[in-house]
PDB file of N, CA, C and O in Angstrom, chain B, residues numbered from 101:
ATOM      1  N   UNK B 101       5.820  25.706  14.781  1.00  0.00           N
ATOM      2  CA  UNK B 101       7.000  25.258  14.058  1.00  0.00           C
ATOM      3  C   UNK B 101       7.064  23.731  14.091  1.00  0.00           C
ATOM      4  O   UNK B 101       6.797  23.116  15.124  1.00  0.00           O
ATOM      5  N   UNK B 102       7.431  23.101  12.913  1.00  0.00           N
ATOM      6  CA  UNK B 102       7.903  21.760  12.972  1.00  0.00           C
ATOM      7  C   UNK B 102       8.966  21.780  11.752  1.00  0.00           C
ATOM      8  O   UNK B 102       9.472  22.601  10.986  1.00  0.00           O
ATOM      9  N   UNK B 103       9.008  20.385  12.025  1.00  0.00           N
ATOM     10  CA  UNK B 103      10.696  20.096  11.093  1.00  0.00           C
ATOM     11  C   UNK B 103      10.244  18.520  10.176  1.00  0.00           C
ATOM     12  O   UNK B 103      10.381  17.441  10.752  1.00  0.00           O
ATOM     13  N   UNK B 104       9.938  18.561   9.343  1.00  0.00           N
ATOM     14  CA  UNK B 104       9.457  17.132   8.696  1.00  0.00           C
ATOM     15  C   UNK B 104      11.094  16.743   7.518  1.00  0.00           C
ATOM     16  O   UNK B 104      11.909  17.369   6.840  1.00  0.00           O
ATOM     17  N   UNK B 105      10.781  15.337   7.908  1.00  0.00           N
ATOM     18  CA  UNK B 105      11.678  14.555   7.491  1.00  0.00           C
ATOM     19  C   UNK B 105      10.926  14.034   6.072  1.00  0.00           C
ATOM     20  O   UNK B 105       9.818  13.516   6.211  1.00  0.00           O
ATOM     21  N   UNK B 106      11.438  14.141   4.828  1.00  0.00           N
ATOM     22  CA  UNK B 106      10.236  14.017   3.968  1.00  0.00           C
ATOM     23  C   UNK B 106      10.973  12.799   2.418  1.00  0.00           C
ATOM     24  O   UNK B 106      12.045  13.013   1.852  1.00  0.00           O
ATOM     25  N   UNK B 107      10.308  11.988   2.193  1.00  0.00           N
ATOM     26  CA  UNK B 107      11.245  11.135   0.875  1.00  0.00           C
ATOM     27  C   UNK B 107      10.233  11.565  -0.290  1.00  0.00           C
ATOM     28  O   UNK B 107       9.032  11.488  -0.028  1.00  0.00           O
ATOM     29  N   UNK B 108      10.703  12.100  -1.803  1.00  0.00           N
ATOM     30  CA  UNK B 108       9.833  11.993  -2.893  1.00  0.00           C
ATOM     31  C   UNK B 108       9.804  11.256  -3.592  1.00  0.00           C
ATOM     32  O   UNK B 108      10.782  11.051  -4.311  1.00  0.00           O
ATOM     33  N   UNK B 109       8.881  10.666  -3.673  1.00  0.00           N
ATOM     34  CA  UNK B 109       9.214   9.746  -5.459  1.00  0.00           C
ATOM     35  C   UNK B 109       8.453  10.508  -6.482  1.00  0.00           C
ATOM     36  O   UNK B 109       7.721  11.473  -6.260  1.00  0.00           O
ATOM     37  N   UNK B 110       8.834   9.712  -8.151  1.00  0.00           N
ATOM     38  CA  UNK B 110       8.339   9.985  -9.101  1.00  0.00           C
ATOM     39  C   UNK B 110       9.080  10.788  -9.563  1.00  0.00           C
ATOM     40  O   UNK B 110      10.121  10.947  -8.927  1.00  0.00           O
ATOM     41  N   UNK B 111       8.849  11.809 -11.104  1.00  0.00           N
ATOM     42  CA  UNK B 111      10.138  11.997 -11.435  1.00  0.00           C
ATOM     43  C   UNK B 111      10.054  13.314 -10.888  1.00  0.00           C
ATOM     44  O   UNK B 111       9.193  14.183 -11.028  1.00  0.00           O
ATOM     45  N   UNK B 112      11.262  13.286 -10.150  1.00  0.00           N
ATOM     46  CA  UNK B 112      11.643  14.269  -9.370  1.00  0.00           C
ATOM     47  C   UNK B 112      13.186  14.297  -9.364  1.00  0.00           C
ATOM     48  O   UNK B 112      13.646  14.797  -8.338  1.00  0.00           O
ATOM     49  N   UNK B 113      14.080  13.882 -10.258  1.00  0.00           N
ATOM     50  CA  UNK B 113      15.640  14.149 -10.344  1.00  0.00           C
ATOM     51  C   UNK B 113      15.560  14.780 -11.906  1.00  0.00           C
ATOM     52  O   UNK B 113      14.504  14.528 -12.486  1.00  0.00           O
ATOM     53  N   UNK B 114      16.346  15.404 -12.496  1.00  0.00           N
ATOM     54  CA  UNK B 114      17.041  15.884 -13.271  1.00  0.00           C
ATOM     55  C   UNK B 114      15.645  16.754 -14.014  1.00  0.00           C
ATOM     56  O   UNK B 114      15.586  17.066 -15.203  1.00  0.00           O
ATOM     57  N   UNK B 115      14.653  17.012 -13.035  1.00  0.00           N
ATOM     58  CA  UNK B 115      13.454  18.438 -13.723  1.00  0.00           C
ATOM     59  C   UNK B 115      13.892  19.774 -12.397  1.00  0.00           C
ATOM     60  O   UNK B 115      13.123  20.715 -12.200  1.00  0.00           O
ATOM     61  N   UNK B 116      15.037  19.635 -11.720  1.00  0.00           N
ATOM     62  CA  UNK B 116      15.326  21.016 -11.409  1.00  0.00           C
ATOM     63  C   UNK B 116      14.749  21.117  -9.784  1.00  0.00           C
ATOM     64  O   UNK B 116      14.841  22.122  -9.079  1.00  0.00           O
ATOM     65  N   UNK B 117      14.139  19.825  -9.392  1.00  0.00           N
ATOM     66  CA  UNK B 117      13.373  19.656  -8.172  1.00  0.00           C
ATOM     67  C   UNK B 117      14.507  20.703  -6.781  1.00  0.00           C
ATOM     68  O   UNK B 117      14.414  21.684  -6.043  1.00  0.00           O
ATOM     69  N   UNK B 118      15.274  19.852  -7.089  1.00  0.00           N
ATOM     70  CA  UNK B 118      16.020  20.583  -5.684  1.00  0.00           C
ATOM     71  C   UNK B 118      15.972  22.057  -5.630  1.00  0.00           C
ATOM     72  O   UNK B 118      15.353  22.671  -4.761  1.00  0.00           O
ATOM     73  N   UNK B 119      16.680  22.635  -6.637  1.00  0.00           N
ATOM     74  CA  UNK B 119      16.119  24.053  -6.872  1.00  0.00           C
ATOM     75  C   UNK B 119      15.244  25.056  -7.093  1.00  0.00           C
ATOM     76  O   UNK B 119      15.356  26.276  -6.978  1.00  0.00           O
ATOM     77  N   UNK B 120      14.485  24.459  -7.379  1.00  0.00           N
ATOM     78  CA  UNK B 120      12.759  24.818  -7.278  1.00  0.00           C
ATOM     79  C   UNK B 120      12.595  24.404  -5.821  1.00  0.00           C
ATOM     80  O   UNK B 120      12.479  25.385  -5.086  1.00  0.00           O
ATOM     81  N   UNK B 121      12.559  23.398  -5.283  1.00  0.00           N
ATOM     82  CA  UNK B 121      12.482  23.426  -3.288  1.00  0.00           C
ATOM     83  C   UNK B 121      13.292  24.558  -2.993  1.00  0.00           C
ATOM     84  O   UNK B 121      12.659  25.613  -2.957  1.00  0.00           O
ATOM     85  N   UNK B 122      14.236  24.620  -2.823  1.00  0.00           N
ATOM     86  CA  UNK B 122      15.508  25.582  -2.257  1.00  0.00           C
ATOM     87  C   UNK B 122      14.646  27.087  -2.805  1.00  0.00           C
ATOM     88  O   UNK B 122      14.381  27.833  -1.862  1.00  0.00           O
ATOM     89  N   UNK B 123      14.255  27.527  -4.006  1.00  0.00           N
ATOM     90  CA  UNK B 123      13.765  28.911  -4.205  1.00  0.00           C
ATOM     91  C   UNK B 123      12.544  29.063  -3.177  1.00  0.00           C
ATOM     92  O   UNK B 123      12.317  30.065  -2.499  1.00  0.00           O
ATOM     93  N   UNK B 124      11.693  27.700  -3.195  1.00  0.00           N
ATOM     94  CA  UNK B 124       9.928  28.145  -2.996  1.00  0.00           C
ATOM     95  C   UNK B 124      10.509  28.098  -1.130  1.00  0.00           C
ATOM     96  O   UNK B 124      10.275  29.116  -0.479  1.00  0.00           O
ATOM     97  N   UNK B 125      11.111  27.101  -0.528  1.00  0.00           N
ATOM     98  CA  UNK B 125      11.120  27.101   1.086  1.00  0.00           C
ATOM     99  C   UNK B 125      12.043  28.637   1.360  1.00  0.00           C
ATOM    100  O   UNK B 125      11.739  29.257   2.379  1.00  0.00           O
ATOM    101  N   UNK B 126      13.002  29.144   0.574  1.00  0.00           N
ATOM    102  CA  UNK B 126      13.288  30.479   0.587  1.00  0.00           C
ATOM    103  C   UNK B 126      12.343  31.892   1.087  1.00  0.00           C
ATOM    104  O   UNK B 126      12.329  32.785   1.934  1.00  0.00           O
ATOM    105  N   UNK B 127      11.417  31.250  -0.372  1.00  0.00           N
ATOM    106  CA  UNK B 127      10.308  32.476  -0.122  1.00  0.00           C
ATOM    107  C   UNK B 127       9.457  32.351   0.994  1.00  0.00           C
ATOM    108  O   UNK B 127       8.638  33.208   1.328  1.00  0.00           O
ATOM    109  N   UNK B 128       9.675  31.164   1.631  1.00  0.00           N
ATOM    110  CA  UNK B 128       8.275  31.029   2.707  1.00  0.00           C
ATOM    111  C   UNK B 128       8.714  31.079   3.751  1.00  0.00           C
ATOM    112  O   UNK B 128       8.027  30.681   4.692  1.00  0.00           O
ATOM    113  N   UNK B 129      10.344  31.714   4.022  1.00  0.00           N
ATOM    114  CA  UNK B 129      10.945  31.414   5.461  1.00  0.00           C
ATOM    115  C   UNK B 129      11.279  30.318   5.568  1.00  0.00           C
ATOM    116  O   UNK B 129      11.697  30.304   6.726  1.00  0.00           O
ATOM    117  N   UNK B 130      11.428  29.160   5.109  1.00  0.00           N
ATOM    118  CA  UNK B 130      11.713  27.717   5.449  1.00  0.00           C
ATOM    119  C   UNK B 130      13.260  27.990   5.653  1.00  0.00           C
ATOM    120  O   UNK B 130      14.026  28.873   5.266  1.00  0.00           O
ATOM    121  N   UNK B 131      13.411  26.636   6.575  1.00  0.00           N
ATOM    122  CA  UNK B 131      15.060  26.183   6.801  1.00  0.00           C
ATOM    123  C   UNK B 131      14.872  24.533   6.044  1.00  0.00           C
ATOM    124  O   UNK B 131      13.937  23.886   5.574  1.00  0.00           O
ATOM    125  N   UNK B 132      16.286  24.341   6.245  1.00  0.00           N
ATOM    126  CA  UNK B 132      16.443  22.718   5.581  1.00  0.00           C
ATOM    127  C   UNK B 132      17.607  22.456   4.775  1.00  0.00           C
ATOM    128  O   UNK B 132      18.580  23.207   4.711  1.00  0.00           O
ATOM    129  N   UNK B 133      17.454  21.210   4.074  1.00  0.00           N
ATOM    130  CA  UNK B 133      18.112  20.567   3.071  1.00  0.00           C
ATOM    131  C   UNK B 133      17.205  19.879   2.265  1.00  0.00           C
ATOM    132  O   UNK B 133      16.053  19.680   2.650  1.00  0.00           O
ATOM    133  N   UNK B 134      17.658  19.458   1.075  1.00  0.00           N
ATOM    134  CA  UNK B 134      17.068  18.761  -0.239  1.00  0.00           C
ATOM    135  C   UNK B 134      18.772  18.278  -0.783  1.00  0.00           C
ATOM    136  O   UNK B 134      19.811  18.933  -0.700  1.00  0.00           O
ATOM    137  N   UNK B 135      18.558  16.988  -1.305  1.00  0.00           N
ATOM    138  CA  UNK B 135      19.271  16.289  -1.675  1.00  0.00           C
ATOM    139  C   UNK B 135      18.687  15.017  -2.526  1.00  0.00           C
ATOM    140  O   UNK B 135      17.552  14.650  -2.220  1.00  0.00           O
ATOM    141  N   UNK B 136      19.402  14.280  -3.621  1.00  0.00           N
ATOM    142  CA  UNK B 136      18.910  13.502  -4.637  1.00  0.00           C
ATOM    143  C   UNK B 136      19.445  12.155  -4.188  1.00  0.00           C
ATOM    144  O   UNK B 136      20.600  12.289  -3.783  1.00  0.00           O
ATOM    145  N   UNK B 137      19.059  11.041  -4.125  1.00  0.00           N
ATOM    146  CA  UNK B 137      19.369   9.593  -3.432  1.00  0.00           C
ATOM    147  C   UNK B 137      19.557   8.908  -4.723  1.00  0.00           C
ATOM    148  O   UNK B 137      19.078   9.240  -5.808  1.00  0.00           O
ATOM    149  N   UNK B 138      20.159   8.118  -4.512  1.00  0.00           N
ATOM    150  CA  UNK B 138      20.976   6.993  -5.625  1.00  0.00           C
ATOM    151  C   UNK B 138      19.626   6.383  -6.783  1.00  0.00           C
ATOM    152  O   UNK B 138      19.504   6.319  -8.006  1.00  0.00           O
ATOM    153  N   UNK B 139      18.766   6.009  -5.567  1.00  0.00           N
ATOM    154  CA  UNK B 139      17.613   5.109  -6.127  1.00  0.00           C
ATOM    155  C   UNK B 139      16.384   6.162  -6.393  1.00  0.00           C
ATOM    156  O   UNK B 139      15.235   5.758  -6.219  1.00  0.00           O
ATOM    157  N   UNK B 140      16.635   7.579  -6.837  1.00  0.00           N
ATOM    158  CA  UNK B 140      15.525   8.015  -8.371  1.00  0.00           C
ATOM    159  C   UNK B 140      14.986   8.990  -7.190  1.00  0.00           C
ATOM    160  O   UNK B 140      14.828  10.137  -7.608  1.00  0.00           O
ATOM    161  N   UNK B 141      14.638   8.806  -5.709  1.00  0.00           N
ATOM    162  CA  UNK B 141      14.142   9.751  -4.931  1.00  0.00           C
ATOM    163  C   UNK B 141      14.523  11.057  -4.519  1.00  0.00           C
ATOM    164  O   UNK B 141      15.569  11.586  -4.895  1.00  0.00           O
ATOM    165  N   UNK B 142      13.846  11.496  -3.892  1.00  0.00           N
ATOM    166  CA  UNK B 142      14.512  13.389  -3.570  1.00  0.00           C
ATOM    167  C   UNK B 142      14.366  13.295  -2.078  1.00  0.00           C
ATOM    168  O   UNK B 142      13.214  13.390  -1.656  1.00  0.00           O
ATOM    169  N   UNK B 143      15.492  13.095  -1.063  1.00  0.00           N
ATOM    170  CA  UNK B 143      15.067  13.222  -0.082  1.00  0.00           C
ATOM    171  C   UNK B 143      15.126  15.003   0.703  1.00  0.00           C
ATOM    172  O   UNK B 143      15.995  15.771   0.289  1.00  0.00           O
ATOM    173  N   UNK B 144      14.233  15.431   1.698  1.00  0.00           N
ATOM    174  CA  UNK B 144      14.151  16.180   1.890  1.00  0.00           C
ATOM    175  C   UNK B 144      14.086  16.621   4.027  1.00  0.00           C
ATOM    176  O   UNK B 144      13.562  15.856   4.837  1.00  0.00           O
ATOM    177  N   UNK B 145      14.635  17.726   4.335  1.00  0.00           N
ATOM    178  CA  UNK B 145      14.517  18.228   5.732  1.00  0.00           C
ATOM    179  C   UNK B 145      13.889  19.153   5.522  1.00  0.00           C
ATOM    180  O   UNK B 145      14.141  19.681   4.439  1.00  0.00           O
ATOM    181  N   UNK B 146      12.678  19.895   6.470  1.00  0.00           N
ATOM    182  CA  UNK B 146      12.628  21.188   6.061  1.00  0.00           C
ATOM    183  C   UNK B 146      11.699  21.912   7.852  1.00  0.00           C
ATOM    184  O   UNK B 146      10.994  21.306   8.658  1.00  0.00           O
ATOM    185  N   UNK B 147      11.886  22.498   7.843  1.00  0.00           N
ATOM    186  CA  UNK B 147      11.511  23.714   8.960  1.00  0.00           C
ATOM    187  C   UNK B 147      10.604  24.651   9.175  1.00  0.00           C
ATOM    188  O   UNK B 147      11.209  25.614   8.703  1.00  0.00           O
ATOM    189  N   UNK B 148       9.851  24.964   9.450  1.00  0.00           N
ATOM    190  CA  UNK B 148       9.109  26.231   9.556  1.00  0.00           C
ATOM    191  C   UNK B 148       7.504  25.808  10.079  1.00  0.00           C
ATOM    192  O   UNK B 148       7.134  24.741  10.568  1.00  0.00           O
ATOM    193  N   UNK B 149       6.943  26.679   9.875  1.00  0.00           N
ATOM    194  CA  UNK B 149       5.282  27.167   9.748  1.00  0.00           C
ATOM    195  C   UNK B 149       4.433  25.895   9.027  1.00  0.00           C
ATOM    196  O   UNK B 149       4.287  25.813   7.807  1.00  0.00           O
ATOM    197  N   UNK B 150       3.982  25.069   9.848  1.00  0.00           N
ATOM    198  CA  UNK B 150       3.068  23.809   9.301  1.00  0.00           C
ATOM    199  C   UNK B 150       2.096  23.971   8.464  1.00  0.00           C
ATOM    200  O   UNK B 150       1.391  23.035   8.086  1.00  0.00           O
ATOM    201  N   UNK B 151       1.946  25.249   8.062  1.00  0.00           N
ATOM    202  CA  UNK B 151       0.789  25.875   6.687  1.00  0.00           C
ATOM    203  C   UNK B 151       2.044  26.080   5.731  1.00  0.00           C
ATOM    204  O   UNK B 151       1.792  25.806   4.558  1.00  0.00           O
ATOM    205  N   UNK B 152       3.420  26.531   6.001  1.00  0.00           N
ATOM    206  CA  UNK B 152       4.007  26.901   4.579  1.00  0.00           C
ATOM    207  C   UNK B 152       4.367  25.618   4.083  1.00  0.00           C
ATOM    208  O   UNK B 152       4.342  25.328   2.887  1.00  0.00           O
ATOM    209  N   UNK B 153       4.780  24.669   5.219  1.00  0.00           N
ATOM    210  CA  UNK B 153       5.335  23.348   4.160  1.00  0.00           C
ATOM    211  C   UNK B 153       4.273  23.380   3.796  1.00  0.00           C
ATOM    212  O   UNK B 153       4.205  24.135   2.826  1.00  0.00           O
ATOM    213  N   UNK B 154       3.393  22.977   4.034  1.00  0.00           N
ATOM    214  CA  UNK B 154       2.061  22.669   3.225  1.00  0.00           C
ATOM    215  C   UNK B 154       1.699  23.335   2.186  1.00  0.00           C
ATOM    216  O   UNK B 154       1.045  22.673   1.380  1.00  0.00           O
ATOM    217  N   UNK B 155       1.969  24.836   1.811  1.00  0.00           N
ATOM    218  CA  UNK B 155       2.087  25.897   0.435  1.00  0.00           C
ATOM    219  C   UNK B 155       3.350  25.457  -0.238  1.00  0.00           C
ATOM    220  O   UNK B 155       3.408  25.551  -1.464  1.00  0.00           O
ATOM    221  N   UNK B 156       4.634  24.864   0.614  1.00  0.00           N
ATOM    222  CA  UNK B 156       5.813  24.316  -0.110  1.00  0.00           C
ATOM    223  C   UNK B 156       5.909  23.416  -1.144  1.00  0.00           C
ATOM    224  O   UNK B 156       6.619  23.619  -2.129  1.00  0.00           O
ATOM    225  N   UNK B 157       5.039  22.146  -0.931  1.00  0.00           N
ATOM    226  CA  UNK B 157       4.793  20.956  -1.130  1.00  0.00           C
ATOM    227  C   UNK B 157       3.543  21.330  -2.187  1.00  0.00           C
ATOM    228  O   UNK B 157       3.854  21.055  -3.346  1.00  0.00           O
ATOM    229  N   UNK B 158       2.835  21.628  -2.111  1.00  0.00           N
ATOM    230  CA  UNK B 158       1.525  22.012  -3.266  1.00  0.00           C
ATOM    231  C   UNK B 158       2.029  22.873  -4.564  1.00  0.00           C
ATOM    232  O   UNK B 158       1.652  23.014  -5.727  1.00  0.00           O
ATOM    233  N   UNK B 159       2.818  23.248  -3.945  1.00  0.00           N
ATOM    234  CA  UNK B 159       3.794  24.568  -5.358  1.00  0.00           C
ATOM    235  C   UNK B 159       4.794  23.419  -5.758  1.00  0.00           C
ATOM    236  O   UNK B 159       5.336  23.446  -6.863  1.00  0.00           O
ATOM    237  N   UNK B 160       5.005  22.537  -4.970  1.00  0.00           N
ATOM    238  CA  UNK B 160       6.204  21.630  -6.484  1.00  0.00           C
ATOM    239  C   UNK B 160       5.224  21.079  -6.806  1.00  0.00           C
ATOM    240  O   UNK B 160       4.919  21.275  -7.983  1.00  0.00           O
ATOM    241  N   UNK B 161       4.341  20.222  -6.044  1.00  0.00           N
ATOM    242  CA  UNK B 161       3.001  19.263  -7.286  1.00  0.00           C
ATOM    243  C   UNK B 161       2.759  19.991  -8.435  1.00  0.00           C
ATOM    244  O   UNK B 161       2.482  19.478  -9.519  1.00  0.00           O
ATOM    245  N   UNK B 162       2.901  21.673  -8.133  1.00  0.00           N
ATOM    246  CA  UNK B 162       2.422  22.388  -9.404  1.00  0.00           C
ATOM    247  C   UNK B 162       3.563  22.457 -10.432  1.00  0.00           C
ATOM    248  O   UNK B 162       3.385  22.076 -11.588  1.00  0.00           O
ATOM    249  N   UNK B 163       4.411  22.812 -10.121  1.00  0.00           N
ATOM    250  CA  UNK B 163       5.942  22.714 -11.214  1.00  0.00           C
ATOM    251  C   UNK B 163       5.131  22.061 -12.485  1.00  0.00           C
ATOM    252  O   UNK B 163       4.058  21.479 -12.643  1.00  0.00           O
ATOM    253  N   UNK B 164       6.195  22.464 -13.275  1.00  0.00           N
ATOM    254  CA  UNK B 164       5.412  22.076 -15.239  1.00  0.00           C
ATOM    255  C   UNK B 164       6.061  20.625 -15.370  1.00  0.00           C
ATOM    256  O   UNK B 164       5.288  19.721 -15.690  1.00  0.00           O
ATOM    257  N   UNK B 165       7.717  20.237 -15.107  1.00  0.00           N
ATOM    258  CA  UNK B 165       8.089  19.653 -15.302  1.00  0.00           C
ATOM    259  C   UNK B 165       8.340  18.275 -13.808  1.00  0.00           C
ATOM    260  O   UNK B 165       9.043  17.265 -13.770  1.00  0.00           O
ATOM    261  N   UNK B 166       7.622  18.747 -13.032  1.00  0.00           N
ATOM    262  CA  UNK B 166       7.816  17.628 -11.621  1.00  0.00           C
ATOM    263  C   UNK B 166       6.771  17.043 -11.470  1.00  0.00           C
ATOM    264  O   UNK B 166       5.771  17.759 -11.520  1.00  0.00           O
ATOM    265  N   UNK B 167       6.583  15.714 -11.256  1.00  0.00           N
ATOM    266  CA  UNK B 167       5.501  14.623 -10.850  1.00  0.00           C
ATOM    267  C   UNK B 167       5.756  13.716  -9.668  1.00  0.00           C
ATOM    268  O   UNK B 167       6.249  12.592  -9.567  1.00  0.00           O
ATOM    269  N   UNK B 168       5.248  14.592  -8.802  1.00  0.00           N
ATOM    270  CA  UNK B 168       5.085  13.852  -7.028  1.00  0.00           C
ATOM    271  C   UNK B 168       4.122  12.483  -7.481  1.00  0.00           C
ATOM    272  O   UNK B 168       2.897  12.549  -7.584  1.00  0.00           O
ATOM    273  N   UNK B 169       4.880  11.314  -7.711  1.00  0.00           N
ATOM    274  CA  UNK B 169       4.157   9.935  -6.974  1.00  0.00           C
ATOM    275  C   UNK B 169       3.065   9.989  -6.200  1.00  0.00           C
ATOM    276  O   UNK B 169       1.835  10.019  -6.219  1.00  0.00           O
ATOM    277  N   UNK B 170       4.470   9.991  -5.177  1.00  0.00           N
ATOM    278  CA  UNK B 170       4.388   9.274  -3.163  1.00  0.00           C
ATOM    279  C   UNK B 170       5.406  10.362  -2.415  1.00  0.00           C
ATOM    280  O   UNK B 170       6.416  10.927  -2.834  1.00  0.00           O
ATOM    281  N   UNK B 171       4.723  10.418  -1.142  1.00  0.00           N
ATOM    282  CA  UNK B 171       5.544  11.293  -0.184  1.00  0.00           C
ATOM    283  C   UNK B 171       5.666  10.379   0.691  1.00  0.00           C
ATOM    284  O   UNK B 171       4.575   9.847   0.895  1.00  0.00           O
ATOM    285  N   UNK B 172       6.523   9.932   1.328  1.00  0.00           N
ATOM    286  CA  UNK B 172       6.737   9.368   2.417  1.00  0.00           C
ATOM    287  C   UNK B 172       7.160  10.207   3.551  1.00  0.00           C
ATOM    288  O   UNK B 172       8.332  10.509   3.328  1.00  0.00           O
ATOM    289  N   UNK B 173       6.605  10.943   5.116  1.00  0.00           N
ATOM    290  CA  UNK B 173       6.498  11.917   5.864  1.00  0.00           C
ATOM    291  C   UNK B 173       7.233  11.217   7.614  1.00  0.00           C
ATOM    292  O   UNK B 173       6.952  10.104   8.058  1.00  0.00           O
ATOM    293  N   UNK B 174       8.014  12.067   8.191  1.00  0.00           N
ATOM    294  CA  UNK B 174       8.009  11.527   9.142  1.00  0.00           C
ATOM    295  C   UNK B 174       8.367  13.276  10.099  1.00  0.00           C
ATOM    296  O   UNK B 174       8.846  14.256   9.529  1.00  0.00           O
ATOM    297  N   UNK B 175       8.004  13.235  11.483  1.00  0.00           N
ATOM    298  CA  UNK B 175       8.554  14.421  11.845  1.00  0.00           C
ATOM    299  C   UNK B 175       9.584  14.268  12.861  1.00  0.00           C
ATOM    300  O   UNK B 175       9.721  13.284  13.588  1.00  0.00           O
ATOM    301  N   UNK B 176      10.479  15.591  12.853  1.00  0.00           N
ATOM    302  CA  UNK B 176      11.770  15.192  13.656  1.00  0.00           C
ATOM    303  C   UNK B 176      11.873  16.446  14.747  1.00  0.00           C
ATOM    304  O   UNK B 176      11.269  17.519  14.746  1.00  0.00           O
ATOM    305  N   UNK B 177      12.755  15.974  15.578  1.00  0.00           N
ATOM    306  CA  UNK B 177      12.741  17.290  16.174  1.00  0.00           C
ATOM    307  C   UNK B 177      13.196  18.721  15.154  1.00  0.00           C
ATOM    308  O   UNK B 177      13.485  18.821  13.962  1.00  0.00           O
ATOM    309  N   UNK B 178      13.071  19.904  16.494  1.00  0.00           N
ATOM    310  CA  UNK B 178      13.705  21.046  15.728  1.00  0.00           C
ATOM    311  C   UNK B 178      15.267  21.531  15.502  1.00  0.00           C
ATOM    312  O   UNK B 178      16.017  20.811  16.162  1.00  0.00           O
ATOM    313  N   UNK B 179      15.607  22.023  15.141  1.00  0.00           N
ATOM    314  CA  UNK B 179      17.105  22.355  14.872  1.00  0.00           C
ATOM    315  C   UNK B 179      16.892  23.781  14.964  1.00  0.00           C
ATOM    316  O   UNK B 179      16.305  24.381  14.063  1.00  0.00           O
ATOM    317  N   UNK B 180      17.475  24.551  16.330  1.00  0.00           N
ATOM    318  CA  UNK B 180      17.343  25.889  16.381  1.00  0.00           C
ATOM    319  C   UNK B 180      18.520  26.808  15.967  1.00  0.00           C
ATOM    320  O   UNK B 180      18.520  28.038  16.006  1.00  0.00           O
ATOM    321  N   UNK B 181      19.532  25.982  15.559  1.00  0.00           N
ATOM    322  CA  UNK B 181      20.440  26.442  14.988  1.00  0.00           C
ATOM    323  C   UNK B 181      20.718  26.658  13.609  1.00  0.00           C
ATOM    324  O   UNK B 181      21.799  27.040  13.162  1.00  0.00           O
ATOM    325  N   UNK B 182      19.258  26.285  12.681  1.00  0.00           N
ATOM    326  CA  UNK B 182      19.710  26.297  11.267  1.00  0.00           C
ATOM    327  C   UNK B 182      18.616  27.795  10.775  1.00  0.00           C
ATOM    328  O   UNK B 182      17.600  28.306  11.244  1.00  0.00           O
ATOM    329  N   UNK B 183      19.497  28.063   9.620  1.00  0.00           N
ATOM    330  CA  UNK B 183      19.489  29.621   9.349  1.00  0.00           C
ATOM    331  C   UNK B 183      18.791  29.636   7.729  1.00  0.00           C
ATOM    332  O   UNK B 183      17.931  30.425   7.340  1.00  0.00           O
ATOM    333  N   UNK B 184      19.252  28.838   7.156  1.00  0.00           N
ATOM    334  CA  UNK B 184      18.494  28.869   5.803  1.00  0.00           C
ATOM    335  C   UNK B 184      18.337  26.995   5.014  1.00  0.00           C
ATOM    336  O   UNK B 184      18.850  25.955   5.427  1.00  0.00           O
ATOM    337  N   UNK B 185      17.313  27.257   3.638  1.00  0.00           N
ATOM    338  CA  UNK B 185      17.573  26.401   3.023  1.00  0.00           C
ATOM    339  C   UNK B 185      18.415  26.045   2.272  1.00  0.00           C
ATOM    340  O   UNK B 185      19.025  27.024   1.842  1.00  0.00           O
ATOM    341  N   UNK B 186      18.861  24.896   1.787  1.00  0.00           N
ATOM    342  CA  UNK B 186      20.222  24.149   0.741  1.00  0.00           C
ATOM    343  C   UNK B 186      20.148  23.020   0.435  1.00  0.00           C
ATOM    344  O   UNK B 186      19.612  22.097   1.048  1.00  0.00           O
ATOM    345  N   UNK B 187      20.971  23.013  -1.058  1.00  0.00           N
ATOM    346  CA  UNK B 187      20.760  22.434  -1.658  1.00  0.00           C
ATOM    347  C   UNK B 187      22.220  20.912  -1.505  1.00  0.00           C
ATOM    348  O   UNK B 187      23.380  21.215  -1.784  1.00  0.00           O
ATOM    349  N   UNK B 188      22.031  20.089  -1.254  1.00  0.00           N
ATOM    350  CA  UNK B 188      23.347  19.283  -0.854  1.00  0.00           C
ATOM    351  C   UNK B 188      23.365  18.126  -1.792  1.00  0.00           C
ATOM    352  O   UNK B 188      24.276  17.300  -1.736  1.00  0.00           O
TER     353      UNK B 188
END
């Protein structure tokens, strides 16, 4: 288990990004948040299995309408108290 602290660029606001995260970390067991920042980025928390973020993150590069830039990555501790993903 880990918990990555994650920033997106590129266009990633108003193609549905947050909700497309929130469905795909759903299906993979993920916990977290996704949220949209003033300045055009998608910032992101997320939880689980260090192979699913990694299936998480490769399935939005794939999206029709989303174009991952840059990821900027950092890891944080865990949060054993969180239960699902959301969208904030």
């Amino acid at each position: 288990m880990v918990r990555k602290h994650l920033y997106f660029s590129g266009q990633v606001q108003g193609v549905g990004f947050r909700y497309r995260s929130a469905w795909i970390a759903q299906s993979l067991g993920l916990t977290g948040w996704v949220s949209n920042l003033w300045d055009g980025r998608v910032e992101m928390e997320v939880q689980g299995d260090k192979h699913a973020i990694e299936r998480m993150i490769q399935s939005l590069y794939d999206q029709k309408y989303i174009q991952i830039d840059f990821i900027e990555s950092d890891e944080l501790p865990l949060k054993v108290s969180e239960r699902k993903f959301r969208v904030v």
